[in-house]
C-alpha positions, 0 to 999 in steps of 0.5 A: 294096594302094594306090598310092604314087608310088615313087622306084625310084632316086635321080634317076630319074622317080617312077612310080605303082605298087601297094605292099603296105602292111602293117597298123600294128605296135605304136606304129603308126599306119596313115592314109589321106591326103587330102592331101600338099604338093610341097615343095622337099626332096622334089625335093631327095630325088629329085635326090640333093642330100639322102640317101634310101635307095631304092626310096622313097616321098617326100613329108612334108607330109601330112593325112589320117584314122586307120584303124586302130592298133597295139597300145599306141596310146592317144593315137589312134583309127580317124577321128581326122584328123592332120598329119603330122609328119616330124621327130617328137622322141623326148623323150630325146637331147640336144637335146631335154632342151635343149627344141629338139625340132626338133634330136632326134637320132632325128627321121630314123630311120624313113627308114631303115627299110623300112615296105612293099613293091613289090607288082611284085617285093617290093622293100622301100621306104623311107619318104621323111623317115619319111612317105611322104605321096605315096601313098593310105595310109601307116604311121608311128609313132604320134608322127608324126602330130598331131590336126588341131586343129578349124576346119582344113578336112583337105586345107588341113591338109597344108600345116601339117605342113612349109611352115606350121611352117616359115614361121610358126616360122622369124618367131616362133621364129627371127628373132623379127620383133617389130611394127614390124620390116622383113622381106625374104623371099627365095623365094615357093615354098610355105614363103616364101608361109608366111613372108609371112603370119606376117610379117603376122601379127606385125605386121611393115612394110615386108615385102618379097618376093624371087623370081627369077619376076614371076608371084610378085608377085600370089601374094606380095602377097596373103599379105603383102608389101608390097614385091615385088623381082625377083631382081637384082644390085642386090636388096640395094641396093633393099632397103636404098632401101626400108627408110630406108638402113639394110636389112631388120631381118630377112631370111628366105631361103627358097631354098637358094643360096649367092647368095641368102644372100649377098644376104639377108645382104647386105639385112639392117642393122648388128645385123640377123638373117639367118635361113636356111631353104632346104635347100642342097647341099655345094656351095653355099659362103658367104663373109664376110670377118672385118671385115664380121662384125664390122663388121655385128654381124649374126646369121645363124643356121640354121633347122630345121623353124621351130626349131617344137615341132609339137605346141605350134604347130599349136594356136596357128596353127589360131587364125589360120586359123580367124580367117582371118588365115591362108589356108592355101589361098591358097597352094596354085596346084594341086590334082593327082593322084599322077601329075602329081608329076613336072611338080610338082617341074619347076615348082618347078625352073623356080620357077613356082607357089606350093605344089601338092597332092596331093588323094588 
């Protein structure tokens, strides 16, 4: 047995309950959790805005230690400590014979595969993106979890497998923000916090943060902006008065609104790239009319996951947290318990706080 938090419907509170986890099949690995980051698209799995077969467990962005493994691992052993990896590539669809991983076609079918069951009544229960980090234990394939590179302390270490990949790759890999460039960043949640560092990082200035809460400011400072804006009619305006007339050379949106893309598109100069990086429902619908996309000549592109190959990544960005140019810590504002995930995902609905953690 161990505790899980468990989605028993779509839109209803998580509630923690025993699970009986059964030991990892072939190609599986079982891994007791140290930690697990509250992300923005677990709320959205909780709420409906994303798909999720229920009962579930939720949660994707984990660290934590092997405890055992199933026949034919090789490539793990019990005391290994790993990152989660919720988007694992299979190596042959597609797109990743194109080498973008982060598009694979079979990344999200272990969500649709039962992994354990409700100890109450034996109800089977998916796992939330394939992971099911918000619980004491977990089973994933063996591919879904990546050595934890040395000189990353294992509780930090969650914050790798969602919000740090997808803030560090949506800068190198997507914008490709070169030295020198301006940047805006709309959203100071955890995967926004992740952006402001690896805008830093790679040199960027101004770099200017975006977000609907003043008590942002001091988070979003210290991780890297050097300008902080609050939310407003005239933000793509400001924008634009803080970078020479001209708009941010790139602006990353980290929200998921249809008006926030809007105002990134709006922020970013003629030539510019608009990335987007926030999760959106159906119903969030962008326009642009034909002459400003041509008349602009900018890029707006989508972004996956930090369009990032975890297993390349996650040793090129240990070196900068053992450097210290990365402070993974700094954007945790919470260390909670299981229990204390729903007043987790309310915080996130009232955009206060940076990322909360789950210490287990």
């Amino acid at each position: 047995m161990t505790r899980a938090a468990v989605l028993t419907a779509v839109g209803a509170p998580l509630e923690v309950a025993e699970i009986e986890l059964p030991g990892p099949g072939p190609g599986q690995v079982r891994i007791r959790l140290a930690a697990a980051g509250v992300c923005h698209s677990d709320l959205s799995l909780s709420d409906g805005a994303l798909r999720q077969p229920a009962p579930a467990v939720l949660g994707h962005e984990g660290a934590g230690t092997v405890t055992a493994v199933g026949a034919g691992v090789d490539t793990l052993a019990p005391g290994d400590q790993v990152v989660l990896n919720w988007a694992p590539s299979c190596g042959n669809c597609h797109f990743c014979g194109l080498v973008e991983p982060w598009l694979c076609a079979d990344a999200g079918k272990a969500a649709g595969v039962p992994y354990a069951k409700l100890a109450a009544d034996g109800s089977d229960l998916y796992p939330g993106l394939g992971t099911a980090v918000f619980a004491e234990e977990t089973v994933v394939p063996a591919h879904a979890a990546l050595p934890l590179p040395p000189g990353v302390p294992l509780t930090d270490a969650a914050l790798l497998g969602c919000a740090v990949l997808t803030g560090w790759g949506a800068v190198h890999h997507s914008a490709r923000v070169r030295a020198g460039e301006s940047v805006a960043v709309f959203g100071a949640g955890g995967v926004g916090l992740a952006t402001l560092q690896a805008a830093r990082i790679a040199g960027a200035g101004p770099i200017v943060a975006v977000d609907v809460s003043p008590a942002k400011e001091e988070l979003a400072r210290a991780a890297g902006a050097t300008e902080f804006l609050l939310t407003s009619d005239a933000t793509a305006k400001r924008i634009r008065e803080l970078t020479g007339g001209h708009g941010a050379d790139v602006a990353i949106e980290c929200v998921g609104r249809a008006d926030t893309i809007r105002t990134a598109w709006s922020s970013t100069r003629r030539g510019g790239r608009t990335t987007v990086v926030g999760i959106g429902g159906q119903d969030q619908q962008v326009t642009f009319s034909a002459l400003e996309l041509f008349y602009f000549g900018r890029t707006l592109s989508g972004c996956v996951y930090g369009n990032s190959d975890p297993a390349a990544d996650l040793p090129r960005i240990a070196e900068h947290v053992r450097s210290g140019a990365l402070d993974l810590s700094a954007m945790v504002t919470g260390h909670i318990a299981l229990d204390d995930i729903p007043a987790a995902f309310q915080a996130m609905r009232d955009g206060r706080g940076g990322r909360a953690l789950v210490v287990c």
